[in-house]
C-alpha positions in Angstrom: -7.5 -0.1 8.6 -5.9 3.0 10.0 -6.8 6.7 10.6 -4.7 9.3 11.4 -5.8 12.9 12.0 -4.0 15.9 12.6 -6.3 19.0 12.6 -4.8 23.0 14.4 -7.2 22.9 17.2 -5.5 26.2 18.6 -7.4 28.3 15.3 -10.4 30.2 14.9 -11.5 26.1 13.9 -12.1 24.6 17.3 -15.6 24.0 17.3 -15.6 22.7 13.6 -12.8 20.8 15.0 -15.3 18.8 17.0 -17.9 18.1 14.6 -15.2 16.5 12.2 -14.2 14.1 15.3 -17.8 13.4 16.1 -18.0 12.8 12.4 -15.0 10.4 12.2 -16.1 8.1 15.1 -19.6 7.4 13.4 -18.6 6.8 10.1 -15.5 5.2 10.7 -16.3 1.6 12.9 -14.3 -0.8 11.6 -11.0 0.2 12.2 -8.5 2.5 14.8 -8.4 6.5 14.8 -5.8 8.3 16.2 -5.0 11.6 17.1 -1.7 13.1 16.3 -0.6 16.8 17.5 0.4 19.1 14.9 4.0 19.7 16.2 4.2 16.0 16.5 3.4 15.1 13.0 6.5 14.8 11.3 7.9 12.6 13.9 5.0 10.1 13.8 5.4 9.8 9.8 9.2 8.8 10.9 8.5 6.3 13.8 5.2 4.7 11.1 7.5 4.3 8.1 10.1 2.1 10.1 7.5 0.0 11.7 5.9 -0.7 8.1 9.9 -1.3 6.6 10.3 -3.9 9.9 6.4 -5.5 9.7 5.9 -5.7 5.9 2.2 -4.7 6.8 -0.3 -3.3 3.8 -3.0 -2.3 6.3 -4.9 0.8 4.5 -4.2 3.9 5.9 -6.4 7.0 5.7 -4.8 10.4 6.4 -6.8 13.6 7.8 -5.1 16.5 7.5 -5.2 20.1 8.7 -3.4 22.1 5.6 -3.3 25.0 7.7 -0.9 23.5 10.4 1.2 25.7 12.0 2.1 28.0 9.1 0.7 28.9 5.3 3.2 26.2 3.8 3.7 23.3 6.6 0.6 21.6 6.5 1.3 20.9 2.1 4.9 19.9 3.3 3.9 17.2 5.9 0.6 16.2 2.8 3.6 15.7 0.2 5.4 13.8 2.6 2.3 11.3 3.1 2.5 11.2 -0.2 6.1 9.8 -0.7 6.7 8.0 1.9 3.3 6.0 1.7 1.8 6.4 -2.0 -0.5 3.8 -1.3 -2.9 5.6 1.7 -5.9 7.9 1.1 -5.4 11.7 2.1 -8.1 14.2 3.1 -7.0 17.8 2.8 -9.0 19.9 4.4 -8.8 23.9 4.8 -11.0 27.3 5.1 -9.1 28.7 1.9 -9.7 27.7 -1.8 -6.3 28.5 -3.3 -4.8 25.1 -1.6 -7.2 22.9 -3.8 -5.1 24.3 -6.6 -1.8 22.9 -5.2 -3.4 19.8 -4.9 -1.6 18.8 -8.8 1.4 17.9 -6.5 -0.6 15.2 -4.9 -1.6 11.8 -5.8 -4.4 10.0 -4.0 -5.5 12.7 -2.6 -9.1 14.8 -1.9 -9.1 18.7 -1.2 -12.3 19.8 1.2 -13.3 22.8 2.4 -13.9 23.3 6.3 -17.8 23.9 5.9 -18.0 20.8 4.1 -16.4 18.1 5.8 -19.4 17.0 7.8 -21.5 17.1 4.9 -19.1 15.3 2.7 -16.8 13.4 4.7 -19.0 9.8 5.8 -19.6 9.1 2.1 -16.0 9.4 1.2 -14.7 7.2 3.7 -17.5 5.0 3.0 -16.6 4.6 -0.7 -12.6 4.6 0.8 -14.0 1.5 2.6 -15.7 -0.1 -0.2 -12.8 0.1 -2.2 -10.8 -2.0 -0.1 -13.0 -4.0 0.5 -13.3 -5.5 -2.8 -9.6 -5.6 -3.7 -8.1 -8.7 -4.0 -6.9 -10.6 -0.3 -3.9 -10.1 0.5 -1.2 -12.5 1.0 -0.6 -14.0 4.5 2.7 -14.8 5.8 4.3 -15.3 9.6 7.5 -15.0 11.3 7.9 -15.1 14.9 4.4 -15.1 15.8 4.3 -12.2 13.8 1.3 -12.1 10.8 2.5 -10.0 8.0 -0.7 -9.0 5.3 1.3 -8.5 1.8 -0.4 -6.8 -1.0 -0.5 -9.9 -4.5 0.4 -6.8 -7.0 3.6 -5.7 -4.8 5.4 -9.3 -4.2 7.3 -10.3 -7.9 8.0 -13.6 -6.9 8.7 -16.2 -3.5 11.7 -18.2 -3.4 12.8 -21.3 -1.5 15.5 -20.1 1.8 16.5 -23.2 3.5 13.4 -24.2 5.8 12.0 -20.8 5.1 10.6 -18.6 2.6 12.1 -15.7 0.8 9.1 -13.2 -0.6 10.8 -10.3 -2.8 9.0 -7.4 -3.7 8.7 -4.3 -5.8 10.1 -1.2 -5.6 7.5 0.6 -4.9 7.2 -1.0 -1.6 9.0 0.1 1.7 10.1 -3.2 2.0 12.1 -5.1 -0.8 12.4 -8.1 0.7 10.8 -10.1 3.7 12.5 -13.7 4.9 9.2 -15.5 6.5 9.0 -19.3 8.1 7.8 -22.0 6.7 8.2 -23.9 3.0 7.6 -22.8 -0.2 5.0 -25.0 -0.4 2.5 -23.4 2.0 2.2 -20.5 -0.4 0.9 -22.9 -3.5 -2.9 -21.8 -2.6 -2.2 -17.9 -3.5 -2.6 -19.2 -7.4 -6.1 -20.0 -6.9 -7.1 -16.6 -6.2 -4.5 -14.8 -8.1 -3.7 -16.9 -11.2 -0.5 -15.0 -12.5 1.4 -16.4 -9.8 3.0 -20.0 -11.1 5.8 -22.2 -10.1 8.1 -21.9 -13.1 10.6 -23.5 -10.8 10.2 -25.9 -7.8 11.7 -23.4 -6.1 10.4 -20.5 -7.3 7.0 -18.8 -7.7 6.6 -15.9 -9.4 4.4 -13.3 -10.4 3.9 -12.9 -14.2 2.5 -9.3 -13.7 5.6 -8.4 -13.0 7.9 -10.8 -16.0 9.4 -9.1 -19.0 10.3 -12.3 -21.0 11.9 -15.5 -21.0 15.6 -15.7 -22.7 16.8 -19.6 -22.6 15.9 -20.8 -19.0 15.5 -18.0 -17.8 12.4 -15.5 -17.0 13.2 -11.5 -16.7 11.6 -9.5 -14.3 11.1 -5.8 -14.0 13.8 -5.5 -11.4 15.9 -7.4 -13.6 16.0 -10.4 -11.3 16.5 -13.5 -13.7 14.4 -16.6 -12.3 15.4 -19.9 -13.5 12.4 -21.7 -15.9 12.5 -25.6 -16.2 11.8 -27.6 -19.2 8.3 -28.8 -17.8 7.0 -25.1 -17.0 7.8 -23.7 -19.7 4.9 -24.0 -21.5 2.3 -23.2 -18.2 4.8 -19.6 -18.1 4.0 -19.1 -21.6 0.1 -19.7 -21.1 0.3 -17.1 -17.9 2.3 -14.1 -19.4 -0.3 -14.6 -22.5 2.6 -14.8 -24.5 2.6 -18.1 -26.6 4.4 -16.3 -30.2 7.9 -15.9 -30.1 8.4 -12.2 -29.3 8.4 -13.8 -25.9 11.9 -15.9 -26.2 15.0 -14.7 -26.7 
């Protein structure tokens, strides 16, 4: 897990400044905190977004931010850009005026705090923040080039043979649609014991029924619109999964 704070240290909010650091480091142990200067921001968003597009990575991210940065309106812009470019991190808002807790409808995942009560308030948020993912599900595993790549179950719609490799396609909601990784097929069969909507509806192909719309002939429709081929023999398993067994699910 990742933190990233950006705070105006140059303000009347210096010394508060230090008691939210002091704060971070004890409550946050089990992962890295780092620092980022204001003017600096919007690059590091830039540089963070390609290396999640080139690693695949889910690792959480947490997000601690000044919304007094700079100006009245730049610390909201850089906040809404968290927002889109990573909709799945946690963002802390934090400034000395009330009327920004009111923009905060143009946010998702996020938590307004006032100044004065971030040291008060702050450990038990990122203690329930830890808790939370803590008891998702595990993610998926995968290498390439020595690399380890952690995959979020929901995201991937389904993992199909490439030669001596595997292909993992995701959603769109992901910065990365599609990830090539080594090794077989075959070394991903163990996902469907902790996450039984994944099934092999193919020998090649196993997909995640979260994500099917329904099967027409051979073939099983996904939200993307990706058809995946369905043999004879799997049919019925597919059917079983999607909790579809009447016949609004064949076309």
């Amino acid at each position: 897990m990742n933190l990233y704070v950006c705070v105006n240290k140059h303000r009347e909010f210096l010394a508060l400044f230090e008691l939210i650091h002091a704060c971070l480091k004890n409550s946050f142990t089990s992962g890295k905190i780092k620092e980022i200067r204001p003017e600096c921001f919007g690059d590091f968003l830039c540089q963070l977004k390609k290396k999640k597009q080139y690693e695949a990575c889910q690792e959480p991210m947490i997000f601690f931010l000044d919304a007094e940065l700079k100006d009245s309106q730049s610390g909201m812009v850089l906040a809404e850009e968290i927002n889109l470019l990573f909709p799945e991190a946690k963002l802390f808002l934090c400034s000395s005026r009330y009327e920004y807790g009111a923009l905060l409808y143009r946010l998702k995942n996020t938590v307004f705090l006032l100044k004065n009560q971030v040291p008060n308030l702050l450990p038990n948020l990122l203690d329930q923040c830890l808790k939370e993912w803590k008891n998702k599900e595990p993610p998926v595993i995968a290498r390439r080039y020595n690399k380890k790549y952690l995959i979020e179950p929901d995201s991937i719609l389904y993992l199909t043979s490439y030669g001596r490799n595997t292909r993992l396609v995701m959603d769109c909601q992901t910065s990365t649609k599609e990830l090539i990784v080594s090794g077989p097929l075959g070394q991903f069969a163990s996902i469907q014991l902790s996450h039984p909507e994944f099934i092999f509806c193919h020998q090649s192909f196993l997909v995640n029924t979260a994500h099917a719309r329904f099967v027409k002939g051979d073939e099983l429709l996904l939200d993307n619109g990706d058809r995946i081929p369905v043999s004879r023999r799997q049919k019925n398993s597919l059917f079983k999964t999607m909790h579809r067994t009447d016949d609004s699910s064949v076309c």
